[in-house]
Biopython code that builds the backbone (N, CA, C, O; Angstrom):
import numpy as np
from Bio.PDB.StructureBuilder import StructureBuilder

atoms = [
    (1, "UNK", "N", (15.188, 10.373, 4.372)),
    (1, "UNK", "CA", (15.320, 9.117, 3.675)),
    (1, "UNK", "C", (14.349, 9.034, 2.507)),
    (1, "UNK", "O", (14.755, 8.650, 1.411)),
    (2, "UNK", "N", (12.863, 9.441, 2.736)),
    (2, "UNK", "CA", (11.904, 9.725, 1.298)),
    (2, "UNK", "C", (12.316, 10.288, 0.791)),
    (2, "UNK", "O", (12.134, 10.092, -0.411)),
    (3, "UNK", "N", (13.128, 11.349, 1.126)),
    (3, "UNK", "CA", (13.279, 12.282, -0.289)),
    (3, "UNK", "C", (14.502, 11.748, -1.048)),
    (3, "UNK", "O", (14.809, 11.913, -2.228)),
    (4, "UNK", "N", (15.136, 11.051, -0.049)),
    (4, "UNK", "CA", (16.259, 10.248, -1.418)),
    (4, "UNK", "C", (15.665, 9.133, -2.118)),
    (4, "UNK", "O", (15.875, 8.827, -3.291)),
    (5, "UNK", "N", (14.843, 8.506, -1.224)),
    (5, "UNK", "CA", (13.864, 7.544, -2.467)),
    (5, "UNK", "C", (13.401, 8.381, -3.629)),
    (5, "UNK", "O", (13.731, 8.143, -4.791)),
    (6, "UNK", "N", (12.721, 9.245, -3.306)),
    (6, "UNK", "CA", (11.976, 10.020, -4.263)),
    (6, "UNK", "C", (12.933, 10.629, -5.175)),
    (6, "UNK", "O", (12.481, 11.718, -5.527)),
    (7, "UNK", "N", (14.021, 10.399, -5.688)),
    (7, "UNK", "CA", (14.722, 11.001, -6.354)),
    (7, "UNK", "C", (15.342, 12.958, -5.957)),
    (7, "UNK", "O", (15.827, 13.838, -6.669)),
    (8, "UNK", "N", (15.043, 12.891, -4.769)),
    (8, "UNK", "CA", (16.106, 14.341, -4.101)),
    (8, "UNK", "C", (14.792, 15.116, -3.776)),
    (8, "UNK", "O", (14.780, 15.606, -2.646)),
    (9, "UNK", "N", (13.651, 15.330, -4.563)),
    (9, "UNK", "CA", (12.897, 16.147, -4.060)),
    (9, "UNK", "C", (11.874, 15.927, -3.080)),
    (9, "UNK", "O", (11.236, 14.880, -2.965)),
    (10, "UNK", "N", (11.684, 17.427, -2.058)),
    (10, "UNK", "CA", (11.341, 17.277, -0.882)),
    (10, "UNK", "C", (9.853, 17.135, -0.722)),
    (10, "UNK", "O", (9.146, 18.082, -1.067)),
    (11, "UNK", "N", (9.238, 15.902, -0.168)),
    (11, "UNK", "CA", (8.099, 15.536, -0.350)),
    (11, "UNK", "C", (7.697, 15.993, 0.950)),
    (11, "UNK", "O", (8.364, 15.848, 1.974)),
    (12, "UNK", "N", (6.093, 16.792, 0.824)),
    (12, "UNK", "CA", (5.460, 17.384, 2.424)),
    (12, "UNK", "C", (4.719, 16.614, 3.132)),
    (12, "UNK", "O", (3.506, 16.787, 3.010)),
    (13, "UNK", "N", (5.083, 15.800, 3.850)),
    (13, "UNK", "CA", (4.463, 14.614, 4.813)),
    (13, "UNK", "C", (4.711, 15.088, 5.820)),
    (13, "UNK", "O", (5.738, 14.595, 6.287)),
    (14, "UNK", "N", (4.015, 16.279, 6.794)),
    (14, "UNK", "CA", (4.294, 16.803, 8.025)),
    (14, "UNK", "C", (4.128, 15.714, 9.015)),
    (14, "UNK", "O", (4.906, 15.679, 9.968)),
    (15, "UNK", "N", (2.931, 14.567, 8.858)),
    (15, "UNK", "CA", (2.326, 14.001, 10.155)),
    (15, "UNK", "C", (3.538, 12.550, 9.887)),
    (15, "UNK", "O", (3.552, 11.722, 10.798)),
    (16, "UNK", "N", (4.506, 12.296, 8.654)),
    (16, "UNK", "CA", (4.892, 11.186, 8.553)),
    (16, "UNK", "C", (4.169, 9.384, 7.836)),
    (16, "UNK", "O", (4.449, 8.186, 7.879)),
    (17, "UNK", "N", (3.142, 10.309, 7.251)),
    (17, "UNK", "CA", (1.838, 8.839, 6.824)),
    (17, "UNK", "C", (2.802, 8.231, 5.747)),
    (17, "UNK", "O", (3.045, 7.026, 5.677)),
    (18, "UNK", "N", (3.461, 9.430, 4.702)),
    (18, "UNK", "CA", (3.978, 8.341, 3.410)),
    (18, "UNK", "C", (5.079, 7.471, 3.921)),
    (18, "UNK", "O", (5.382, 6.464, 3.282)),
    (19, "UNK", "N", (5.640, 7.753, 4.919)),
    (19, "UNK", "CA", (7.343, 7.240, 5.742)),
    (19, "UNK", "C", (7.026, 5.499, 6.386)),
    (19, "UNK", "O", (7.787, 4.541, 6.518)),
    (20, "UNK", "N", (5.418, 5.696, 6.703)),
    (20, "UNK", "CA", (5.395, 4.265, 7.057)),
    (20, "UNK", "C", (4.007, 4.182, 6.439)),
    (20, "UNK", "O", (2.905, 4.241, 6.984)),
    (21, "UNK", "N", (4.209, 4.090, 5.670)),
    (21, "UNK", "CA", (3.004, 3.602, 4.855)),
    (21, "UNK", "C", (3.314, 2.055, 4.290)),
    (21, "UNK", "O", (2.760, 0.972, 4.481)),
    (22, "UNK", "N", (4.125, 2.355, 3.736)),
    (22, "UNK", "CA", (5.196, 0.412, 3.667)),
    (22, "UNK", "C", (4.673, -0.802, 4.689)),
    (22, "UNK", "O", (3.992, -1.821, 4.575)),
    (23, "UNK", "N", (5.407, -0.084, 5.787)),
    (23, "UNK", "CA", (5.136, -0.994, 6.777)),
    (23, "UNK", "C", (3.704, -1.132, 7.432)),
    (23, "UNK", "O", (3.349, -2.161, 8.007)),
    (24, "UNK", "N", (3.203, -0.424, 7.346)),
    (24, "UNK", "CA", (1.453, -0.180, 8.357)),
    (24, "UNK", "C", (0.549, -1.507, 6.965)),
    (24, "UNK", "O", (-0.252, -2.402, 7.232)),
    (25, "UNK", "N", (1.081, -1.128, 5.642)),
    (25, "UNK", "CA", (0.333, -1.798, 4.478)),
    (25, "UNK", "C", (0.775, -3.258, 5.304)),
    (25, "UNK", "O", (0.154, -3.846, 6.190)),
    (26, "UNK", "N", (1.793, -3.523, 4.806)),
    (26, "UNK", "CA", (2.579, -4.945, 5.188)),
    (26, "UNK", "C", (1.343, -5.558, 6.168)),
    (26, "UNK", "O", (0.485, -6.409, 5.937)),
    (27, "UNK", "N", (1.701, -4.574, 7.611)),
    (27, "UNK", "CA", (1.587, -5.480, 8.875)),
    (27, "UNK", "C", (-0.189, -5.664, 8.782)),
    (27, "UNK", "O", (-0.778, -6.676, 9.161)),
    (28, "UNK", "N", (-0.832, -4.480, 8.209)),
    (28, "UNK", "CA", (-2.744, -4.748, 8.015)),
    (28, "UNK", "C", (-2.409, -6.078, 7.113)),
    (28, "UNK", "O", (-1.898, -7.059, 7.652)),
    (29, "UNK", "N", (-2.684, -6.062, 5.875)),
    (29, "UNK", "CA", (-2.526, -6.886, 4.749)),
    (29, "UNK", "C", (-2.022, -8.628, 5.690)),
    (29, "UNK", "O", (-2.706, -9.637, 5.517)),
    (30, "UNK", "N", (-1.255, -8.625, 6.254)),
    (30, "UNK", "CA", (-0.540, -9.244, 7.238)),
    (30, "UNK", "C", (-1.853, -10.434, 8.063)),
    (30, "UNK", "O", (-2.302, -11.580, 8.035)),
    (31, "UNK", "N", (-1.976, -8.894, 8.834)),
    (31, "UNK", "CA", (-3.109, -9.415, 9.857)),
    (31, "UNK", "C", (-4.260, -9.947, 9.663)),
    (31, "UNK", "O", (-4.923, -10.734, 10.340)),
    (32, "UNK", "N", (-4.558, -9.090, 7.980)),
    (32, "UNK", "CA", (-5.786, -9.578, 7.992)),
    (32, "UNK", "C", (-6.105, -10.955, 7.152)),
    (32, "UNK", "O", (-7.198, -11.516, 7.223)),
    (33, "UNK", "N", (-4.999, -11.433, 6.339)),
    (33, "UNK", "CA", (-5.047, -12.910, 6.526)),
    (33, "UNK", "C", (-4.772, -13.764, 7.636)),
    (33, "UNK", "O", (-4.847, -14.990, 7.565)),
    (34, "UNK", "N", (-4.457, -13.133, 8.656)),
    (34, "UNK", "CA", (-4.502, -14.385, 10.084)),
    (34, "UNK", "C", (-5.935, -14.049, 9.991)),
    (34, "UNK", "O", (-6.484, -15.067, 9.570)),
    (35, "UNK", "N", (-6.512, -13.437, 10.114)),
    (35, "UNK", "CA", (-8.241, -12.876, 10.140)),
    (35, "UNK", "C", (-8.935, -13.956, 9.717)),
    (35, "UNK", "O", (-9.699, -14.729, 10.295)),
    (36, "UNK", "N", (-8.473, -13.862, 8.426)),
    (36, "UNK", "CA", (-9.500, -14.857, 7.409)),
    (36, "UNK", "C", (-8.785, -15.954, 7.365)),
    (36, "UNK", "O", (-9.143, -16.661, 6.423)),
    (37, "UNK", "N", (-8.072, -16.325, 7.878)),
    (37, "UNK", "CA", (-7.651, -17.642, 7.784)),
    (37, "UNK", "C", (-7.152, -18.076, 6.777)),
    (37, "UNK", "O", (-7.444, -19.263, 6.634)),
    (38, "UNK", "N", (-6.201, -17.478, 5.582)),
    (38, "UNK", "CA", (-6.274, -17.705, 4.401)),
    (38, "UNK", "C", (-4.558, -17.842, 4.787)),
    (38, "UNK", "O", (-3.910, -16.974, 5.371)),
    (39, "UNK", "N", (-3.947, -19.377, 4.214)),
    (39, "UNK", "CA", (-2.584, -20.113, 4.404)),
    (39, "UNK", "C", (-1.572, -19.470, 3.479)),
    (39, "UNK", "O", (-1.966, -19.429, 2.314)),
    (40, "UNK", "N", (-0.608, -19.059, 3.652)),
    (40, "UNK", "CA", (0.658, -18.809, 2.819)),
    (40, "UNK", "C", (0.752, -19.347, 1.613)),
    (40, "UNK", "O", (1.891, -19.772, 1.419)),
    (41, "UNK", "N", (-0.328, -19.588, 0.276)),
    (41, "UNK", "CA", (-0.096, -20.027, -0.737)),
    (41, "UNK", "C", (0.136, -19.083, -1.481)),
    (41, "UNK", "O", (0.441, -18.025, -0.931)),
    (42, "UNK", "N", (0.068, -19.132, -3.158)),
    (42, "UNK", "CA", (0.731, -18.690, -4.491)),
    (42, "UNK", "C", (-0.685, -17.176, -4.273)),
    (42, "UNK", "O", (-0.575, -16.262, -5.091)),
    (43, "UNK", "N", (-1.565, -17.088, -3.475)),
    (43, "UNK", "CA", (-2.601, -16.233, -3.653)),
    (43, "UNK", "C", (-2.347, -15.459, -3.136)),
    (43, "UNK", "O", (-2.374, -14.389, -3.743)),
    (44, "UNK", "N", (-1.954, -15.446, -1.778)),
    (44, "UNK", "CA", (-1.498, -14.729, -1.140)),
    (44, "UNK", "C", (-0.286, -14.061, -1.198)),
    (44, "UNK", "O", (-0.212, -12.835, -1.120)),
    (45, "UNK", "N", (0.611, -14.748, -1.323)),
    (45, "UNK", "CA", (1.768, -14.068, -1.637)),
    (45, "UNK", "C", (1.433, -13.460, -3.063)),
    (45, "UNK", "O", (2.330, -12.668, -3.353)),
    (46, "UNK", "N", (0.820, -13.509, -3.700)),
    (46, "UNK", "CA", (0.585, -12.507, -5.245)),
    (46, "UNK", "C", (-0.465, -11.518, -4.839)),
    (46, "UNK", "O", (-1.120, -10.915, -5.688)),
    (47, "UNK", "N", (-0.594, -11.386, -3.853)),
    (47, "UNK", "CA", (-1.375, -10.347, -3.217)),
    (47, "UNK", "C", (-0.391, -9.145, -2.427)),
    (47, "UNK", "O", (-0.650, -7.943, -2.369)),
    (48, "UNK", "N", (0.983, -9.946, -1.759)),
    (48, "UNK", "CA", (1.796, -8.977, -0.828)),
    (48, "UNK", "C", (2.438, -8.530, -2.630)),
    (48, "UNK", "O", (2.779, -7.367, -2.851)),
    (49, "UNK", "N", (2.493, -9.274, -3.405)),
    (49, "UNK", "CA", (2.937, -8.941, -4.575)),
    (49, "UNK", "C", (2.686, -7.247, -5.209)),
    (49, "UNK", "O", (3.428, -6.394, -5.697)),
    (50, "UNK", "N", (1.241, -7.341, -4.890)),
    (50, "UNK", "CA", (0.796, -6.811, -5.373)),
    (50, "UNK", "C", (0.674, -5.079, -4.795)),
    (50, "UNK", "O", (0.427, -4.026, -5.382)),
    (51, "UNK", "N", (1.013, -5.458, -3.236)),
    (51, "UNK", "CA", (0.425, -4.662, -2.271)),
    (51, "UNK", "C", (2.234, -4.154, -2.643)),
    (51, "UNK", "O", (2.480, -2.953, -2.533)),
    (52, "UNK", "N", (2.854, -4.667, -2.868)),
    (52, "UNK", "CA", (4.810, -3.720, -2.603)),
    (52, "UNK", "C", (4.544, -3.044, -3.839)),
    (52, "UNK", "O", (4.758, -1.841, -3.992)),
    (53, "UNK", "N", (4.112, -3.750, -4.662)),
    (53, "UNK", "CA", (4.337, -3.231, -6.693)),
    (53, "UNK", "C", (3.007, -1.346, -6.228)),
    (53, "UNK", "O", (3.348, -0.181, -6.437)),
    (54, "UNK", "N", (2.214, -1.626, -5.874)),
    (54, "UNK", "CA", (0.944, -0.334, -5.343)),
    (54, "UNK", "C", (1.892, 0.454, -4.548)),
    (54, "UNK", "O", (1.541, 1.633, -4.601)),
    (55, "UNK", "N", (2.965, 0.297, -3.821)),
    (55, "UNK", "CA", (3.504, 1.057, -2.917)),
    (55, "UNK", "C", (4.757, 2.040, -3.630)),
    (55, "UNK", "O", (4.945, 3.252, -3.520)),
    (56, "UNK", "N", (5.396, 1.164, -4.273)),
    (56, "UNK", "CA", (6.588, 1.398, -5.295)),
    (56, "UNK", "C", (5.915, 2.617, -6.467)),
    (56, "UNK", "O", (6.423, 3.691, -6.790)),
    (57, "UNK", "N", (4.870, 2.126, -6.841)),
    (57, "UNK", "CA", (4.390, 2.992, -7.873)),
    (57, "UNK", "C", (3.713, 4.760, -6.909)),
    (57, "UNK", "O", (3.932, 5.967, -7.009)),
    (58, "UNK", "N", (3.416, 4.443, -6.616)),
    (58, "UNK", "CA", (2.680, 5.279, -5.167)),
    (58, "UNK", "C", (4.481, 6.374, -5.237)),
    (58, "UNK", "O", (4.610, 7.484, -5.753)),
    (59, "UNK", "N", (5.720, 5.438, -4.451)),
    (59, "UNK", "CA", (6.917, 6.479, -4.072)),
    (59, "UNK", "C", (7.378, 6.879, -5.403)),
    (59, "UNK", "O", (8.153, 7.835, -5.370)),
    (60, "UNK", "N", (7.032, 6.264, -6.933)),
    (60, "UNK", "CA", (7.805, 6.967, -7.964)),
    (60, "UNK", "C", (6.934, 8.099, -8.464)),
    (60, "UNK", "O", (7.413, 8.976, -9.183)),
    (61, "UNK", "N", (5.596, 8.097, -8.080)),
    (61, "UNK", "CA", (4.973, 9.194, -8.549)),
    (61, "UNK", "C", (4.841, 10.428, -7.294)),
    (61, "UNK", "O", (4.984, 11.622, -7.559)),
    (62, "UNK", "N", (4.683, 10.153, -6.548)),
    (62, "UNK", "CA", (4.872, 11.313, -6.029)),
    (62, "UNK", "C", (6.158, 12.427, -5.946)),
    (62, "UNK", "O", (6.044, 13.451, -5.271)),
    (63, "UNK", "N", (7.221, 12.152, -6.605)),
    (63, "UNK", "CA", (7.905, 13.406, -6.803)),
    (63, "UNK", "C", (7.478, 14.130, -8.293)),
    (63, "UNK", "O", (7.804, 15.280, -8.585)),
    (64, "UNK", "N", (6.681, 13.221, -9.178)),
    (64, "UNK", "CA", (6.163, 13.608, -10.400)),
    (64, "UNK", "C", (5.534, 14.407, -9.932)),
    (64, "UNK", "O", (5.896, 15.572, -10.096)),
    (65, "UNK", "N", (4.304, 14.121, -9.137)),
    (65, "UNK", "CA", (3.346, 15.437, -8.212)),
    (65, "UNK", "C", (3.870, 16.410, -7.747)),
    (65, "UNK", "O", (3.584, 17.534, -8.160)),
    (66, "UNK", "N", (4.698, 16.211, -6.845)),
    (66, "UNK", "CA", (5.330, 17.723, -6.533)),
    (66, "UNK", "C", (5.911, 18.783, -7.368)),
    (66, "UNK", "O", (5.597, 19.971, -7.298)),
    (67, "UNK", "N", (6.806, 18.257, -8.188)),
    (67, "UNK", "CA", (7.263, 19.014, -9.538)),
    (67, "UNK", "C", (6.022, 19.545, -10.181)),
    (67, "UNK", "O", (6.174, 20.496, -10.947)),
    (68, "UNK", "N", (4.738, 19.047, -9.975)),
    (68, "UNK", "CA", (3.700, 19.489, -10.618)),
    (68, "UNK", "C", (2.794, 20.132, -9.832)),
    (68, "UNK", "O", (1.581, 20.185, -10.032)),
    (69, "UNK", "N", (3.517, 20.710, -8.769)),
    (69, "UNK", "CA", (2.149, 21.222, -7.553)),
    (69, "UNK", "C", (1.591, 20.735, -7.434)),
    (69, "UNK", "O", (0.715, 21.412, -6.895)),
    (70, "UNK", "N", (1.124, 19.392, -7.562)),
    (70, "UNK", "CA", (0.108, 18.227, -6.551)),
    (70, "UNK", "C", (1.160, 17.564, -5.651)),
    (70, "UNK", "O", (2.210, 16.952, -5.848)),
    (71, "UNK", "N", (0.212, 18.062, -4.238)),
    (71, "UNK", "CA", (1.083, 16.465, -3.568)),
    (71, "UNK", "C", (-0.384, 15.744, -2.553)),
    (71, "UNK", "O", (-1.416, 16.310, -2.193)),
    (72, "UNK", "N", (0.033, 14.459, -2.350)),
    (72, "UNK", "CA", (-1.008, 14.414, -1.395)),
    (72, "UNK", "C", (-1.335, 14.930, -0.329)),
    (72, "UNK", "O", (-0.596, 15.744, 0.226)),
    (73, "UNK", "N", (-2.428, 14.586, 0.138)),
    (73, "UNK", "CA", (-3.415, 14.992, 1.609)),
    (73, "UNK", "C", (-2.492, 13.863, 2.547)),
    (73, "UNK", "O", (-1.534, 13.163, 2.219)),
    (74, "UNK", "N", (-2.911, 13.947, 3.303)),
    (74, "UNK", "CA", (-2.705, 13.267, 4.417)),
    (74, "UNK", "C", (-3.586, 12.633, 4.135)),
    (74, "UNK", "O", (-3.332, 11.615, 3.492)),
    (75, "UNK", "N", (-5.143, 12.957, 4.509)),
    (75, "UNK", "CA", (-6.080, 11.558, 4.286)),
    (75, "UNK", "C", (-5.863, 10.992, 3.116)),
    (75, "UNK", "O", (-5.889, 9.768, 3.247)),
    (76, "UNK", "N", (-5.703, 11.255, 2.258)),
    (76, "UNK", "CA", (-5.292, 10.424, 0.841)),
    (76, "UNK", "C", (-4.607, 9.302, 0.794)),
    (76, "UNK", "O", (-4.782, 8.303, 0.096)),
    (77, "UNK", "N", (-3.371, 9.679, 2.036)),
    (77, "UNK", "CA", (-2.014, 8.764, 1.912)),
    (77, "UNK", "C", (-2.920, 7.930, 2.883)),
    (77, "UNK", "O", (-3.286, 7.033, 2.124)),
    (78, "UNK", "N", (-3.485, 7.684, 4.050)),
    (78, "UNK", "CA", (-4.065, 6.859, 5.120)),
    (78, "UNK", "C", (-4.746, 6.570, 4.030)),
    (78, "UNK", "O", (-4.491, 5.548, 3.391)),
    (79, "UNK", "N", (-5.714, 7.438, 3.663)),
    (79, "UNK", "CA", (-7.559, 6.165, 3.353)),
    (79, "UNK", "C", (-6.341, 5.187, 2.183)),
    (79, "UNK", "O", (-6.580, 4.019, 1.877)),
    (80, "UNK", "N", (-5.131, 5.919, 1.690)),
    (80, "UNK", "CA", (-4.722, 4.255, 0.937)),
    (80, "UNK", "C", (-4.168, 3.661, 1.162)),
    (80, "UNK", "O", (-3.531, 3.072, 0.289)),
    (81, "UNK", "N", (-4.008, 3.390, 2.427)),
    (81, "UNK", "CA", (-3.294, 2.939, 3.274)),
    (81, "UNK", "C", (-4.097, 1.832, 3.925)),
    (81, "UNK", "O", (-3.585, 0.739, 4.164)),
    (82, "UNK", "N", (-5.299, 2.104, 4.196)),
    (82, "UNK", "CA", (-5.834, 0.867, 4.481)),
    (82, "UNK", "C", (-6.878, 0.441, 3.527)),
    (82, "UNK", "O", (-7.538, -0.594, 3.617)),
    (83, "UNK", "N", (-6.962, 1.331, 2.613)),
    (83, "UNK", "CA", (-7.601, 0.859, 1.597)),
    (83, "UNK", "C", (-7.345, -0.417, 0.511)),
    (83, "UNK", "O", (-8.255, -1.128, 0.084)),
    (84, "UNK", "N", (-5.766, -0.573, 0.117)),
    (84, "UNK", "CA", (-5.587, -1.337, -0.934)),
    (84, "UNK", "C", (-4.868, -2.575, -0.494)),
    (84, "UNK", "O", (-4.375, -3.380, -1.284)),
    (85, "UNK", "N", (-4.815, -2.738, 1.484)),
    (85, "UNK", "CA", (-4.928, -4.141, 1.841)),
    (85, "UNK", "C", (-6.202, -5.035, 1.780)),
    (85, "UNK", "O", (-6.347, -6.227, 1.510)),
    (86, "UNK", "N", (-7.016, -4.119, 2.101)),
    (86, "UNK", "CA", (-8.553, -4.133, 2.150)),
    (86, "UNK", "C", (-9.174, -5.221, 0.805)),
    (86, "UNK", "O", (-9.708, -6.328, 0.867)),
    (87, "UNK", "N", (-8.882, -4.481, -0.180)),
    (87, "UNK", "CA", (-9.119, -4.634, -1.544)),
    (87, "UNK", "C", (-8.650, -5.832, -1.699)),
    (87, "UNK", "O", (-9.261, -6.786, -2.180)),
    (88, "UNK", "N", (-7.550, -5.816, -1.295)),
    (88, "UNK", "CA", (-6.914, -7.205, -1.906)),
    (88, "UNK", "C", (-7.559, -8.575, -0.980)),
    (88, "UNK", "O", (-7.956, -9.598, -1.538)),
    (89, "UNK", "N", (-7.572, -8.400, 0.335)),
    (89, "UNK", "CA", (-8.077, -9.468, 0.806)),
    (89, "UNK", "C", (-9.302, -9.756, 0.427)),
    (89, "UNK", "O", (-9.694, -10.922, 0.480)),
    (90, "UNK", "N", (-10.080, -8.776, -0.001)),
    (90, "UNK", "CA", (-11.314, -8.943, -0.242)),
    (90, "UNK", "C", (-11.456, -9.521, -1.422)),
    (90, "UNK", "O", (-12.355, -10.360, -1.462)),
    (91, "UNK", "N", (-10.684, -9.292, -2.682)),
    (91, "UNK", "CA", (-10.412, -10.458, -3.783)),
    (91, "UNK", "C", (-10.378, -11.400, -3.538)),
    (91, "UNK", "O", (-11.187, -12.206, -3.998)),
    (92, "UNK", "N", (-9.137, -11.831, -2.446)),
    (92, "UNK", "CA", (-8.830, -13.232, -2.278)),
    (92, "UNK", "C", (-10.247, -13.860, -1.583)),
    (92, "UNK", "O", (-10.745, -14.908, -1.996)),
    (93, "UNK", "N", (-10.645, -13.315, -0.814)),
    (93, "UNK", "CA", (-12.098, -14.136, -0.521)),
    (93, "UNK", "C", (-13.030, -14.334, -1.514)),
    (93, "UNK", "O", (-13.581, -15.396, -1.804)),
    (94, "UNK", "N", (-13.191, -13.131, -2.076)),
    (94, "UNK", "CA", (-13.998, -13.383, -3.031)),
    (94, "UNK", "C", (-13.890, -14.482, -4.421)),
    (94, "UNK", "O", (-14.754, -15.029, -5.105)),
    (95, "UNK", "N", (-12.419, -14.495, -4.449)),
    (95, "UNK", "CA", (-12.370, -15.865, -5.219)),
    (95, "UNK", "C", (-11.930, -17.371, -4.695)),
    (95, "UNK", "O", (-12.093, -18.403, -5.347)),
    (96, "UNK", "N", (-11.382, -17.286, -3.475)),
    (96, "UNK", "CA", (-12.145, -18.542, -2.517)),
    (96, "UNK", "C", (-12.946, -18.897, -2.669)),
    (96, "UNK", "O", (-12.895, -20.096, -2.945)),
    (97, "UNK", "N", (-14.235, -18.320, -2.643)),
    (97, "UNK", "CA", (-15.840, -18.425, -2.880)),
    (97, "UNK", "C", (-16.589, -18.746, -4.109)),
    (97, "UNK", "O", (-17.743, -19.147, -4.258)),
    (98, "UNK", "N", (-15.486, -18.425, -5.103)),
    (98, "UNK", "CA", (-15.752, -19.007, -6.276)),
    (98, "UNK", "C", (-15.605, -19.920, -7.005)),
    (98, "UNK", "O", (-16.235, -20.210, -8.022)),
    (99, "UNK", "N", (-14.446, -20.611, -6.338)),
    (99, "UNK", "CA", (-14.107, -22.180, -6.431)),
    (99, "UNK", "C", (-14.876, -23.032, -5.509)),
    (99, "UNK", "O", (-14.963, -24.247, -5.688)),
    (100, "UNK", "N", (-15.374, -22.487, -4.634)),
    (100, "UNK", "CA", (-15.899, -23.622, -3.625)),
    (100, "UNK", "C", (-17.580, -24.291, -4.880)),
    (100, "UNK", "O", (-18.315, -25.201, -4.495)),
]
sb = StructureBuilder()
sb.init_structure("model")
sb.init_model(0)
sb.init_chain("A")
sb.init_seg("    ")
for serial, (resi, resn, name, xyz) in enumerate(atoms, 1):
    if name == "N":
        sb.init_residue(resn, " ", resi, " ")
    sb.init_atom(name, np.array(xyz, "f"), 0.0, 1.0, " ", f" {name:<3s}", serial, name[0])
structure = sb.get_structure()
């Protein structure tokens, strides 16, 4: 199914990280506003905004990589995997904090 996203070519994800990387982002990103307590407003949702638009760009470049002999690591695809829910919630707090 990735490799028909990816435009036909065969992307090497032996362990499966890029296949649910979508969803694992979603459901962290997810959780970790029940975490912080932060309500379904225009911030948040421009955050899941933000987190699909990082994912999308993420599946159109990686067949660019392969055609080019780069592909990712495995840790690459995880550490950004929980990395750029991370990021984002951590904005949104951080500018919570700046209006208060």
């Amino acid at each position: 199914m990735l490799a028909t996203l990816a435009g036909g070519v065969a992307i090497d994800d032996p362990q499966g990280a890029i296949a649910f990387l979508p969803a694992f982002q979603v459901g962290l990103y997810a959780a970790l506003c029940v975490a912080i307590g932060v309500a379904m407003d225009w911030r948040a949702a421009a955050g899941a905004l933000g987190l699909i638009l990082s994912q999308l760009v993420l599946l159109a470049a990686l067949p660019l990589g392969q055609l080019s002999g780069m592909s990712p690591h495995v840790r690459d695809v995880r550490g950004w995997a929980v990395a750029a829910p991370l990021v984002l919630v951590a904005l949104m707090v951080r500018h919570a904090r700046s209006r208060r």
